[in-house]
Structures are given as structure tokens and as C-alpha cells.
C-alpha positions, 0 to 999 in steps of 0.5 A: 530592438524592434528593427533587430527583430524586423532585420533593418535599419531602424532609419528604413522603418520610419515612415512604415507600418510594421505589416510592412516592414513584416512582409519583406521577410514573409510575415504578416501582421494584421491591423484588426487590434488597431482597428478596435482601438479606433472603433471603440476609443479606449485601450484593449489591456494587455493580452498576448501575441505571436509572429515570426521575425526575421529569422524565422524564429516564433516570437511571444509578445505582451502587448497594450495598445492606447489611444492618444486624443486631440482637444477635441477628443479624437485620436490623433495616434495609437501607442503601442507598448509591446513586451518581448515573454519569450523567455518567460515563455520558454521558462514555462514549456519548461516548467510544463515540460517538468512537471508532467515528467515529475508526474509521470514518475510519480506514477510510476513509483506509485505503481511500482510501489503497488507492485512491491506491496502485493508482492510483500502481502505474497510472501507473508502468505507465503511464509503462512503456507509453509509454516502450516505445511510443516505443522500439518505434516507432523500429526499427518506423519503420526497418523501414517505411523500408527495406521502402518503399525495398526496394519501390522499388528492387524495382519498378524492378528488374523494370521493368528485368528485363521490358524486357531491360536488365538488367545484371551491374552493376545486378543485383549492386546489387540483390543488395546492397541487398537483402542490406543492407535485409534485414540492417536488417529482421531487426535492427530487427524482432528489436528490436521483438519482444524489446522487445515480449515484454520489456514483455508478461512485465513486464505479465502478471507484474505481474497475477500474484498467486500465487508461482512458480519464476523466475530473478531475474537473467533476471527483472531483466533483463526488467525492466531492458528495459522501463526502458531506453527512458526513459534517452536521454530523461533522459541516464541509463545503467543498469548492471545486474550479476546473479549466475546461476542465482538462483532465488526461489520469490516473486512477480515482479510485486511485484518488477518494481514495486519496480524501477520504482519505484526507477528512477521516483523516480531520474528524479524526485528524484536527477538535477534539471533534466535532469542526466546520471548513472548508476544501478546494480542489482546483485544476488547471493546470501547464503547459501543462504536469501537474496539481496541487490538492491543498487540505487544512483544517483549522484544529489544524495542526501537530506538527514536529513529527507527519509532519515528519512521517505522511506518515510512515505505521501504524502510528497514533496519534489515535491508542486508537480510532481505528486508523490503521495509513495506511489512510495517507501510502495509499495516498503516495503510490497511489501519488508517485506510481500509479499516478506518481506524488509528494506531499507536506505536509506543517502543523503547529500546530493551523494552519491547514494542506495543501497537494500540489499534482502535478500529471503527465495528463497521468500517467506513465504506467511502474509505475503503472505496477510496483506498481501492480506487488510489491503489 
């Protein structure tokens, strides 16, 4: 074996050191391990070593090398037990080699993932703005309405007053429209602005990453608002039941995300083909250190399959209709991570779906540090 390695007969080996045999091809091969062998009387154990062989190829060996020791204690000779690794060797690189690309593609699904799921949270507030912008444009388009026809009956009011044909009658007429349209103008208009302020305390809390001191009962209800433009479009009523003066030292962006989340994916997946029905939030304390958001609909419900994999990433009974599958991942994550909390998915089909979330009234610092810094 070892003369094929050298390029020569193993009769023209006998009688030479292998550093010789070695240099007839241009490699070399130091005696500094023999050397300590001779020094120091005992075995080096095994460890591993490299040289070229004849045909110039890199070879890996796991070598030993033993003293042999006369009567009197002296060595007499050197053994050397040499194992050719290169296979092993090569097995290795090979392995290395796939598991950095294995690594390497695991970021970049990670960060693939990331993408989608930002890209999901967009489009949630998305559907949010042009739900609100259509439920703003109604009490703004009766404003605009009543304010035109007020100018109107203004106008002809003082054509009257100007010629001197004002009546008793004519002006308590006015006096009662105006009173009737201004009636109209504040309702509609305080409408507007509480819808409004509503959707921008939503917007800027989703943008908000830090902890504060809020009310969770004021905060679903500000939230809750901001869905409830969607409702006569789907044929939903929302009922929404929150004990007072529940205050929570957590984030309320990520909350207001769960909520419409939830509220998404009812409109998706529990009421098909336009079905009216009724979802539910309700939330309370428990204990002194916890409250419980209990969010339900009377929808179809989930079979055993779709329950038990209803939280996995990219996974959607409706891929076909755009579906993206993250809606459900996205609720998980900001529950068990960001919030610190658990969650409990009870559903059956032709029985609706209830999701018990128990969420710490002071989240977890060091968990909302590490979802941030995993993402």
C-alpha cells in the first residue's frame, strides 16, 4: 500500500527511510516525531498528518508511533502504524460543506419569512385604512349633504330678508332647519373625528415598539372601533365585553395586531360565502398578575387537521383566494413572544372557534428583547 503511495516497488523501499523514498517525487517528510520518540522513550498517541504522494495528490494520515525496547530497556526500533482518513476526510469537508449551505438557507428563509410576515402585518393595516375610509366617507358625505342644503336655504333666506318678505312663518322654518341640520352636522362630524382619532391611536400604536402603562379595556375598544367598519360589509356583529380598570404595563401595537388578526381570519375562513354571524371578545382579570382575552365566533369551526396546524407558518385552507397562511403564525409569535403570554385554540367544526389568551399585565422584557434581536 505504502509503495503505491510512494510510486515504487516495494523491493526498492527496503533499506530506505521514507523522507527518502518521499524526495524522488519532490516531497518531504521530517523525522522530528521519531525524534521525540527516541527522546522521551514512550508512544506519541495517535494524532494526524499530511504530505503529497506520488501523484502529487494531498493525503491525510492518523498515525502512532511506538517504541520497541531490547532486555536492557533500549529501543531497538520504531513502529509506526499509519491509517489512510482521507475518505474520512473528505466525508468531512463534505459534511461542513453542507451544513454551512443548510445554514445559509436556513437564513434565508428566516429572512424570507420576516419579509412575508411584515408584509402580512401591512396589508392587515391595509384592509384596516380602507375599511375606515369608507366608514368616514359616509357621515362626511351627510355632512357635506346638510351643509350644501343649509347654504341653500341660507341664500334664499336672506334674498327674503333683503327684499322685506320675511315671514313669522318662513323664519321659524328656518330656525328649524338650521336647528335640525346643525343637529346632523355635529353627530355626523363627531362621528367622523372619533373614527378618525380611533384608527390614528391604532396606527401609531402599531408603530410603537417600547412598553407603556394602557387600559386594555379602552385599548380593545379603540381597536374594536377601527374593525367595526368592516361588519355591515361582511353581515357580522361584534360584541365586545371588557372588565374595567385593567391596566397592563405591555405593548399595545402588538395587541391591536392580534385583534385584527383574529378578526381577519374570521372574516376569511369561519363565515364562507357571505354567512351572517357573530363574534365575541371578552376580557377579564385573573388574579393579580394576569388577564384572560377570550375571543370566539360561531363560525364553521376547524376540522382536526386544520386545529392542529392552524398556527404553523404558510398554512391556509385558502391558498387558492390569496391566502398567505402567516395571519394565525403572526398571533402565536406576538402571544408567546412579544406579549409573554399562552393561548388556547378550542374549535370544532359547525361549532365555531374560541382562542383563550392569558397574557402576563407587565410583559417580560428579556422576551420582547429576544424576539426582537431573533427577527
Amino acid at each position: 500500500y505504502m509503495a503505491g503511495v510512494f510510486g515504487i516497488h516495494p523491493r526498492d523501499a527496503i533499506g530506505h527511510t521514507t523522507a527518502e523514498l518521499m524526495s524522488r517525487f519532490g516531497s518531504h517528510k521530517t523525522d522530528a516525531n521519531d525524534k521525540r520518540v527516541l527522546e522521551t522513550g514512550e508512544g506519541l498517541g495517535f494524532y494526524e498528518e499530511e504530505y503529497r504522494d506520488a501523484t502529487g495528490a494531498v493525503r491525510q494520515w492518523l498515525v502512532n508511533k511506538m517504541p520497541l525496547k531490547d532486555a536492557d530497556g533500549q529501543i531497538e526500533r520504531i513502529v509506526t502504524v499509519a491509517l489512510d482518513i482521507g475518505e474520512r476526510k473528505r466525508g468531512e469537508l463534505e459534511m461542513r460543506q453542507a451544513k454551512d449551505a443548510a445554514e445559509a438557507a436556513l437564513r434565508n428563509l428566516r429572512e424570507t419569512q420576516q419579509s412575508l410576515i411584515e408584509a402580512e402585518k401591512l396589508a392587515a393595516l391595509g384592509r384596516l385604512v380602507a375599511g375606515v375610509a369608507h366608514e368616514v366617507n359616509n357621515p362626511v358625505g351627510i355632512s357635506l349633504t346638510v351643509a350644501s342644503a343649509l347654504e341653500r336655504k341660507a341664500a334664499v333666506f336672506a334674498t327674503e330678508v333683503a327684499r322685506g318678505e320675511l315671514k313669522r312663518s318662513r323664519l321659524n322654518e328656518f330656525l328649524e332647519t338650521t336647528r335640525d341640520a346643525s343637529s346632523q352636522l355635529v353627530a355626523n362630524l363627531n362621528r367622523a373625528a372619533e373614527l378618525i382619532q380611533s384608527f390614528k391611536q391604532v396606527a401609531a400604536d402599531r408603530n410603537y415598539s417600547d412598553q407603556r402603562l394602557f387600559d386594555l379595556g379602552d385599548l380593545t375598544e379603540q381597536v374594536v372601533m377601527s374593525l367595526r367598519p368592516g361588519l355591515r360589509k361582511h353581515n357580522l356583529t361584534l360584541n365586545v365585553e371588557c372588565q374595567p380598570g385593567l391596566m397592563m404595563n405591555s405593548y399595545p401595537g402588538p395587541y391591536g395586531q392580534v385583534l385584527t388578526n383574529l378578526f381577519l381570519n374570521s372574516v376569511a375562513h369561519a363565515f364562507p360565502n357571505g354567512r351572517a354571524g357573530t363574534v365575541e371578545i371578552q376580557v377579564r382579570a385573573a388574579g393579580n398578575d394576569h388577564v384572560v382575552v377570550a375571543y370566539s365566533d360561531d363560525g364553521c369551526g376547524m376540522s382536526l387537521d386544520v386545529r392542529r396546524r392552524a398556527f404553523d407558518p404558510f398554512f391556509t385552507t385558502r391558498r387558492d383566494q390569496g391566502g398567505t397562511g402567516l395571519g394565525l403564525h403572526i398571533v402565536y409569535n406576538i402571544i408567546t413572544n412579544r406579549l409573554g403570554g399562552r393561548l388556547e385554540l378550542d374549535s370544532e367544526p359547525g361549532n365555531g372557534t374560541r382562542i383563550l389568551m392569558t397574557l402576563p399585565r407587565t410583559a417580560p422584557q428579556e422576551r420582547a428583547e429576544l424576539s426582537a434581536a431573533s427577527a
